[in-house]
C-alpha positions as CSV (number, residue, x, y, z in Angstrom):
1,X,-0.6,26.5,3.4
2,X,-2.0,28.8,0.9
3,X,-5.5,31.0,2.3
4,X,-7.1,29.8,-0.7
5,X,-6.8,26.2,0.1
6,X,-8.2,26.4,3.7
7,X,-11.3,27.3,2.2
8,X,-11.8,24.4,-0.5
9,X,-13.8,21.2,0.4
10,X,-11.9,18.9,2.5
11,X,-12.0,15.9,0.0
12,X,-10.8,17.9,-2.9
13,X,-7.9,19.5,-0.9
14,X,-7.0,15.6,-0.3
15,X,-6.7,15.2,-3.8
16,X,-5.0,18.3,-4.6
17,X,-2.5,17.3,-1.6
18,X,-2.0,14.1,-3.2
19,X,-1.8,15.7,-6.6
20,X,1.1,18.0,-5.3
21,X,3.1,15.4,-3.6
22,X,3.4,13.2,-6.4
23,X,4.3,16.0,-8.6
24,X,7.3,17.2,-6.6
25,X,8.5,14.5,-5.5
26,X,8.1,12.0,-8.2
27,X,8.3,14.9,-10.9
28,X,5.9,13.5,-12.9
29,X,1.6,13.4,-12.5
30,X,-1.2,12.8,-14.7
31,X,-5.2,12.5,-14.0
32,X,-4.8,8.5,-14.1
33,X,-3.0,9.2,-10.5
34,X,-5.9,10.6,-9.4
35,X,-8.2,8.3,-10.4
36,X,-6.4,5.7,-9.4
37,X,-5.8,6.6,-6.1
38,X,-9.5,8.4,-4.6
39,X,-11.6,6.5,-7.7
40,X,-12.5,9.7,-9.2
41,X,-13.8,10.0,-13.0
42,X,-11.5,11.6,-15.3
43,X,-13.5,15.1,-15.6
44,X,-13.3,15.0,-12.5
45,X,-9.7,14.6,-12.5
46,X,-9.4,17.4,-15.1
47,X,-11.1,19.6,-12.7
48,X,-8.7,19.1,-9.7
49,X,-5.8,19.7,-12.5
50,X,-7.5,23.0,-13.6
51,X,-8.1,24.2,-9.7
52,X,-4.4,23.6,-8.9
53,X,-3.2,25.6,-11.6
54,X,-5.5,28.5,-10.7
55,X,-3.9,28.1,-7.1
56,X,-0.3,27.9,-8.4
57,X,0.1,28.5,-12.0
58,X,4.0,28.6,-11.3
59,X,4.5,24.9,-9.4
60,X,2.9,22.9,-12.4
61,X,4.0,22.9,-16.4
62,X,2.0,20.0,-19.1
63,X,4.9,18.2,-20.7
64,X,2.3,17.1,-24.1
65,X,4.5,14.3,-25.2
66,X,5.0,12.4,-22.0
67,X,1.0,13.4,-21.2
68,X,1.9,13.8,-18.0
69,X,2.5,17.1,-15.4
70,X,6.3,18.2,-13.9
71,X,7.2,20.8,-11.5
72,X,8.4,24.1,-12.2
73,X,11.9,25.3,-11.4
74,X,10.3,28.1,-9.2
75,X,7.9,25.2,-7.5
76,X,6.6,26.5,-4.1
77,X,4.0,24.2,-1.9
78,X,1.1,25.5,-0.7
79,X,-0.5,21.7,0.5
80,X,2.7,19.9,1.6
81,X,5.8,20.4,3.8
82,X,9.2,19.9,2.3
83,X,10.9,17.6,4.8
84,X,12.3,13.7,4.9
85,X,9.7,13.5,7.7
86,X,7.0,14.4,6.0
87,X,7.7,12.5,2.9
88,X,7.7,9.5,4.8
89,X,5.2,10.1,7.3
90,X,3.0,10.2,4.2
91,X,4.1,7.4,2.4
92,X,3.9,5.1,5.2
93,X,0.6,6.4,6.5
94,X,-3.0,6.5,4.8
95,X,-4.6,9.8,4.8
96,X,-7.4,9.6,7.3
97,X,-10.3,12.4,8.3
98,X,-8.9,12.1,11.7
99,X,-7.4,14.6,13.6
100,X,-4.4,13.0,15.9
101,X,-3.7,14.8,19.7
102,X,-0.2,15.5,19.0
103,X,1.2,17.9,21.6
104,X,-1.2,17.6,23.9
105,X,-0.5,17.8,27.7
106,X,-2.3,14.1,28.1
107,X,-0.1,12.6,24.8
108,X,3.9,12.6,24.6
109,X,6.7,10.8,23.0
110,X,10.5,10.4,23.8
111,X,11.9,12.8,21.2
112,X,13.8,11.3,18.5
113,X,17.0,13.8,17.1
114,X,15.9,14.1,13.4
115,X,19.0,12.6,11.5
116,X,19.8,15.6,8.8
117,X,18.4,14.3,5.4
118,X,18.9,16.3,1.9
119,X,16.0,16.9,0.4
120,X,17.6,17.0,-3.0
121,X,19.2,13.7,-2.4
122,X,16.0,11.9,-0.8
123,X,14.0,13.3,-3.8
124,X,16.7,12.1,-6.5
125,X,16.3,8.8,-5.1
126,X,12.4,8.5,-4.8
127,X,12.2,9.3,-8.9
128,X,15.0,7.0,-9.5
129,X,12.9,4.2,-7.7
130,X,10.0,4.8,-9.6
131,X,11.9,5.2,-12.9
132,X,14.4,2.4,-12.7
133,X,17.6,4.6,-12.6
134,X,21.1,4.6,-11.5
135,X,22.3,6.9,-9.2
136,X,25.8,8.3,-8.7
137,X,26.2,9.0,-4.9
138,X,28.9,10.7,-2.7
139,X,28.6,8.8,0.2
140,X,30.8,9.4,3.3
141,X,31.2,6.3,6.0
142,X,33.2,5.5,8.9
143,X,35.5,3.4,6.4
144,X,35.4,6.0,3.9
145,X,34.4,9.1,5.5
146,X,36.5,12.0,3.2
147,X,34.4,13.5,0.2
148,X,34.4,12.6,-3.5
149,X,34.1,8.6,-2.2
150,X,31.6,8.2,-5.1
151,X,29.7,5.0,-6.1
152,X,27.0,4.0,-8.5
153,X,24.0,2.4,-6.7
154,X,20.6,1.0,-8.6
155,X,17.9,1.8,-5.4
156,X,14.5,0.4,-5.0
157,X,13.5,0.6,-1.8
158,X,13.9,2.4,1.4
159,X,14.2,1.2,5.1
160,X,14.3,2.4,8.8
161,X,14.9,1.5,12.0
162,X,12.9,3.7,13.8
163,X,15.8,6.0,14.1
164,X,17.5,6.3,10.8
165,X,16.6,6.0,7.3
166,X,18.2,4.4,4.8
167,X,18.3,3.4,0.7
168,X,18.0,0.1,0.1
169,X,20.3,-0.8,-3.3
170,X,22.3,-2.6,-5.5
171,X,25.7,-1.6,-5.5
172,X,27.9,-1.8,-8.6
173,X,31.2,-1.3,-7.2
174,X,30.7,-4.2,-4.5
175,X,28.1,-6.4,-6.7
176,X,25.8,-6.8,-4.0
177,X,22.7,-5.3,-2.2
178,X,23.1,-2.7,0.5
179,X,22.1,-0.1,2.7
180,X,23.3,3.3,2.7
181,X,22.1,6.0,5.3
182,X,20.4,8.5,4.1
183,X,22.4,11.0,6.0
184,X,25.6,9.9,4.8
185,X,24.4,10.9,1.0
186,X,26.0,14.3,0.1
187,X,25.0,14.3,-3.6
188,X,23.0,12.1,-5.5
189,X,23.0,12.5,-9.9
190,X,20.7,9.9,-11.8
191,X,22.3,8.5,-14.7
192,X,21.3,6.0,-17.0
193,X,18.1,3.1,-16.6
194,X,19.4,0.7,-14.5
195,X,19.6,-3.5,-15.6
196,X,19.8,-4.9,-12.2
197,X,16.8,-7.3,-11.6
198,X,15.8,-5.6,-7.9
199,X,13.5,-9.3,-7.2
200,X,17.0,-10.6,-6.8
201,X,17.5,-8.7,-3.6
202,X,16.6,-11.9,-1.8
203,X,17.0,-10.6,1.9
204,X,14.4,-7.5,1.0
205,X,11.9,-9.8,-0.8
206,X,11.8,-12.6,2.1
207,X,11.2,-12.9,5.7
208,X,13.0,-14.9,8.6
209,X,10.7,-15.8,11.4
210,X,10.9,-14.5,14.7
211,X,10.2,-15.6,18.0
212,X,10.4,-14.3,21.3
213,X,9.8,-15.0,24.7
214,X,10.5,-13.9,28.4
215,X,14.3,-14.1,29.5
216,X,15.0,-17.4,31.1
217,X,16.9,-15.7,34.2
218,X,13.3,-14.3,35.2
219,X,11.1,-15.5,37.8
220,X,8.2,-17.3,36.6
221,X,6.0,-13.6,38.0
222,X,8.1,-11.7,35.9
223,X,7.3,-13.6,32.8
224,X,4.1,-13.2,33.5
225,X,4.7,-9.4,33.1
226,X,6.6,-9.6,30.2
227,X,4.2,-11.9,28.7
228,X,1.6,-9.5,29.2
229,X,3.2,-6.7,28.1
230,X,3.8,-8.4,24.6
231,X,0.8,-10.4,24.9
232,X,2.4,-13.2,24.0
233,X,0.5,-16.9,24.2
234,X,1.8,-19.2,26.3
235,X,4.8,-17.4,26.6
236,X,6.0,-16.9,22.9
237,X,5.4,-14.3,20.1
238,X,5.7,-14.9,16.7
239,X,6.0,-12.5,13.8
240,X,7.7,-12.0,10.7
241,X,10.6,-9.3,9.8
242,X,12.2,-8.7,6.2
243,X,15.8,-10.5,6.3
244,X,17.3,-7.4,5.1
245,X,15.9,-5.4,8.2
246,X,16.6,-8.2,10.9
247,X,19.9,-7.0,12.3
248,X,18.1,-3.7,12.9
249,X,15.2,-5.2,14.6
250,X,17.5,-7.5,16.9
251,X,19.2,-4.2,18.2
252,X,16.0,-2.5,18.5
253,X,15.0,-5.3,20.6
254,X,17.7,-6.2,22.3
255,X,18.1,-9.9,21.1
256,X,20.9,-9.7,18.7
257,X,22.5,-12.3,21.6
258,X,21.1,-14.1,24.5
259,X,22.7,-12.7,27.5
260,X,22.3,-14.4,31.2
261,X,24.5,-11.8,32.4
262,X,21.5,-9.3,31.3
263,X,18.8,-10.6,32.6
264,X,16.2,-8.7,34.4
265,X,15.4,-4.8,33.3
266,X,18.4,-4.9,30.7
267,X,17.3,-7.9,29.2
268,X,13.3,-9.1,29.4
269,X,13.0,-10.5,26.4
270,X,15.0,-13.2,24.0
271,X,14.9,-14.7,20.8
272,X,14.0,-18.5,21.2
273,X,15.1,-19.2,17.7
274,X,18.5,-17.0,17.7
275,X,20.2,-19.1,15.8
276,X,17.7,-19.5,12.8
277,X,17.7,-15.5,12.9
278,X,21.7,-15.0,12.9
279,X,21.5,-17.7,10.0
280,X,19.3,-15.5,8.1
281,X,21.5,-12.3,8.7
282,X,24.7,-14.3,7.4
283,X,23.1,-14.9,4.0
């Protein structure tokens, strides 16, 4: 972070922050952004512009025709980190005047191997979301893993399983909605404006209901535990998961099949309705 930015006030570094990410990562910004996002007047807006091109008159260049602000070749943060992790961590979190504990000797987490993302790729993508746009991947998988295996895809949304990120798309040379890690994306060109109708990704756009409870096999204490633990009611919890992410969830959780054999520490939990959820993931 730039010296000059630990010294402005804390709400209009927010907005600056703000005003930075969208720039390079959606390569496009304007002072309705702003306004949109902290409810700020426009002069106001216009001020924030003006202060971040005093701070970094060579990130930020006015395209007059679009009305709108794109980043510089030479573009170098000075509010944001340039990682996958960050860009998500930000999109899937609201900025808050919080400080978290991370790191401390009282706070810790099972580490989690960072799965290699390209930043080139992951940004490609996000501005071909938010512009409608085909994309011409090289993607390498285990049926397909030499280079040059490449496929047009229209993305609009990305998933995760906790572990891994993927893009979720519409793939033209299979005619069908998929996932593609994230990872597995060498190169990534946007082409032309894409005609696919994303609302028809059905298993994105609805949910299959899930319900769990303790394994069977257990003694009536232990489901007491495991009830407790998930604080289920009477035994059962009930929530909702996107079709398109309930294969990922079931592994997460275990439940993809109900397993006698694994009952006890390998297996607490089940899925009460597991054939209404494998009916959902054969769709």
């Amino acid at each position: 972070m730039d010296d000059q930015s630990v010294t402005i006030p804390w709400s209009t570094r927010k907005r600056l922050q703000y005003l930075e990410f969208k720039l390079y990562w959606e390569g496009r910004v304007n002072r309705g952004d702003l306004t949109a996002k902290f409810g700020i007047s426009i002069p106001q807006a216009s001020v924030d512009f003006t202060k971040y091109q005093e701070m970094a008159p060579n990130n930020i260049s006015y395209n007059s025709s679009a009305k709108y602000y794109v980043p510089t070749e030479t573009f170098s943060p000075i509010f944001i980190g340039l990682s996958a992790d960050a860009y998500f961590s930000t999109i899937l979190c609201s900025p808050t005047d919080s400080i978290a504990t991370c790191g401390s000797d009282y706070v810790a987490a099972v580490p989690n191997p960072t799965r290699a993302i390209d930043l080139d790729v992951l940004r490609t993508l996000v501005q071909s979301i938010k512009n409608k746009q085909v994309v011409s991947v090289d993607y390498r998988s285990f049926n397909n893993p030499q280079p040059g295996n490449t496929r047009l895809i229209s993305p609009h949304a990305f998933g995760t399983d906790g572990s891994r990120w993927h893009v979720r798309a519409y793939c033209h040379e299979s005619y069908s909605f998929k996932d593609f890690v994230l990872g597995r994306i060498a190169s990534a060109v946007m082409g032309s404006e894409s005609d696919i109708d994303v609302n028809s990704d059905f298993k994105w756009f609805n949910y299959v209901n899930v319900e769990i409870g303790p394994n069977p096999k257990l003694s009536e204490a232990q489901k007491s535990i495991v009830a407790m633990d998930y604080r289920m009611t009477d035994f059962k919890l009930k929530f909702k998961c996107r079709i398109a992410l309930i294969f990922y969830l079931s592994k997460k959780l275990g439940i993809d099949r109900n397993d006698s054999e694994r009952a006890g520490e390998e297996q607490q939990i089940v899925a009460i309705n597991l054939d209404e959820i494998h009916a959902a993931i054969r769709q």
